[in-house]
C-alpha positions, 0 to 999 in steps of 0.5 A, spaced: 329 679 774 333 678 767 340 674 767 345 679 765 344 681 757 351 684 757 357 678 759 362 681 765 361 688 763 355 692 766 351 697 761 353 704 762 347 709 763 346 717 763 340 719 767 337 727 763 330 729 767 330 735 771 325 732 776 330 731 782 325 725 784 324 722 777 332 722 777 333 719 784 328 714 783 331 711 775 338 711 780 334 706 785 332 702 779 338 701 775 341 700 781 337 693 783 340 690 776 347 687 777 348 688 770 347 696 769 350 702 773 348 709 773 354 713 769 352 720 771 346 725 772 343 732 768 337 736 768 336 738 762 340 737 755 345 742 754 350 738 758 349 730 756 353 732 750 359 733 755 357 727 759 356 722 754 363 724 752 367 723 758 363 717 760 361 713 753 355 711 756 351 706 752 343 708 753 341 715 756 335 715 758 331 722 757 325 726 759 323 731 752 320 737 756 325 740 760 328 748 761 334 750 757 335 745 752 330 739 750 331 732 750 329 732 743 334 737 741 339 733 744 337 726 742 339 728 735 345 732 738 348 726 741 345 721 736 350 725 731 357 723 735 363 718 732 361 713 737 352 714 739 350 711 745 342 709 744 337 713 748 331 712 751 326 717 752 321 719 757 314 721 756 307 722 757 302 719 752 299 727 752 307 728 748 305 723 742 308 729 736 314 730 741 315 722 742 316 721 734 320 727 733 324 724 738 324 717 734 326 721 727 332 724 731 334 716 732 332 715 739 330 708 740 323 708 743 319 712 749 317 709 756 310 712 760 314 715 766 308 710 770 312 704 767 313 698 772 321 699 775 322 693 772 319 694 765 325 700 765 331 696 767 329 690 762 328 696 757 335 699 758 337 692 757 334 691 750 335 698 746 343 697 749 342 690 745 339 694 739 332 692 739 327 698 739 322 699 745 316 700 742 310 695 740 308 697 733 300 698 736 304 703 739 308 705 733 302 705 729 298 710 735 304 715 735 304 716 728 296 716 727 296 722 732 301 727 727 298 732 724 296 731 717 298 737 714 304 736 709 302 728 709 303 727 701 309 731 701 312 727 706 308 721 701 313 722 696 320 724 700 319 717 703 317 714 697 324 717 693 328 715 699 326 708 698 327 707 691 334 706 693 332 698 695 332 693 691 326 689 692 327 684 697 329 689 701 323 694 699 319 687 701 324 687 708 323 694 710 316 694 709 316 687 714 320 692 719 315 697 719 309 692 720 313 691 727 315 684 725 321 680 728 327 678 723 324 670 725 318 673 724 319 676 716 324 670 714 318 665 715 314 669 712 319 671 706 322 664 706 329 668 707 334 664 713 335 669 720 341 671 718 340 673 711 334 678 714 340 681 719 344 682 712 338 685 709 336 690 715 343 693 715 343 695 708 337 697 709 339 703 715 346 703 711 343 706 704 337 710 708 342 713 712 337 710 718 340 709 725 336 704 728 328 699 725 324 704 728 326 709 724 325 705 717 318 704 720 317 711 721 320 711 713 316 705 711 308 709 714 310 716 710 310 712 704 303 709 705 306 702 705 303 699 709 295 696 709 291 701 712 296 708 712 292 713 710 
């Protein structure tokens, strides 16, 4: 198991499922790590609002299909908070369409409900330090599966919101959506580590973006990368 990521304090998490057993095993899990605790519980979003409020948790993780309100309807209502803990969300692969909308409303990537426990708790751990959970094989699979129609159009949107970079961080963003570490896009743009972080916050500053997922999801609608259709 990882060291604590987080120094003295503990990263605050917010369990939404409305599978009482799911529920109780994510407890079990976040309770082996010394450095994560479980905040609160819902079973479906309408109350994680409320929740995310009282108890300013850093992650919440969340099942998309439940009754009531749904996990993407309230992922994009807690990403819309003053102070927006990430979220993390919870799926099937039989969910891919419903996982990118989640990603669109800003959650920070999706994790299999199989997934090995331990494979969870360092997740948690890595979107509270803002790093997305997604491989871009992944990435690439989630997107591939959307349906086609409006495709074009969303071509040009995605291209007109882009124009607002200047060229280096068009090159920047386009490095991002290829799934690229900041290490990896300094080597191969002959940039220092830090002046990637610079340039990636701009980045989601002038789009508007929450996190680099997003930016990847922008950079595939305007069939910017080798092999977008």
């Amino acid at each position: 198991m990882s060291e604590p990521q987080q120094g003295s304090r503990r990263i605050g998490v917010v369990i939404v499922d409305d599978d009482a057993l799911v529920r109780v095993g994510l407890v079990m899990m976040m309770g082996g790590a010394p450095d994560i605790r479980v905040l609160a519980e819902a079973e479906d979003g309408a109350g994680v609002l409320a929740l995310a409020e009282e108890h300013d948790p850093d992650v919440v993780l969340m099942d998309i299909r439940m009754p009531g309100v749904d996990g993407l309807t309230a992922t994009g209502r807690l990403r819309a908070l003053p102070r927006p803990p990430e979220v993390l969300v919870l799926t099937t692969f039989d969910a891919d369409e419903h996982v990118l909308r989640a990603l669109r409303a800003g959650a920070a990537g999706f994790l299999l409900k199989d997934t090995p426990p331990d494979e969870i708790v360092e997740s948690v751990r890595r979107v509270a330090r803002g790093l997305p959970v997604l491989s871009p094989s992944v990435t690439r699979r989630l997107i591939d599966r959307v349906a086609s129609t409006g495709h074009d159009q969303r071509a040009v949107r995605a291209r007109e919101r882009l124009a607002v970079l200047n060229t280096r961080e068009a090159e920047v963003a386009v490095a991002v959506g290829e799934g690229r570490s900041n290490a990896d896009i300094a080597a191969t743009l002959f940039l220092s580590v830090p002046t990637v972080k610079t340039h990636v916050s701009n980045i989601l500053t002038k789009l508007d973006l929450n996190n680099r997922v997003q930016v990847a999801l922008l950079v595939h609608d305007a069939q910017l990368l080798d092999g977008a259709e």
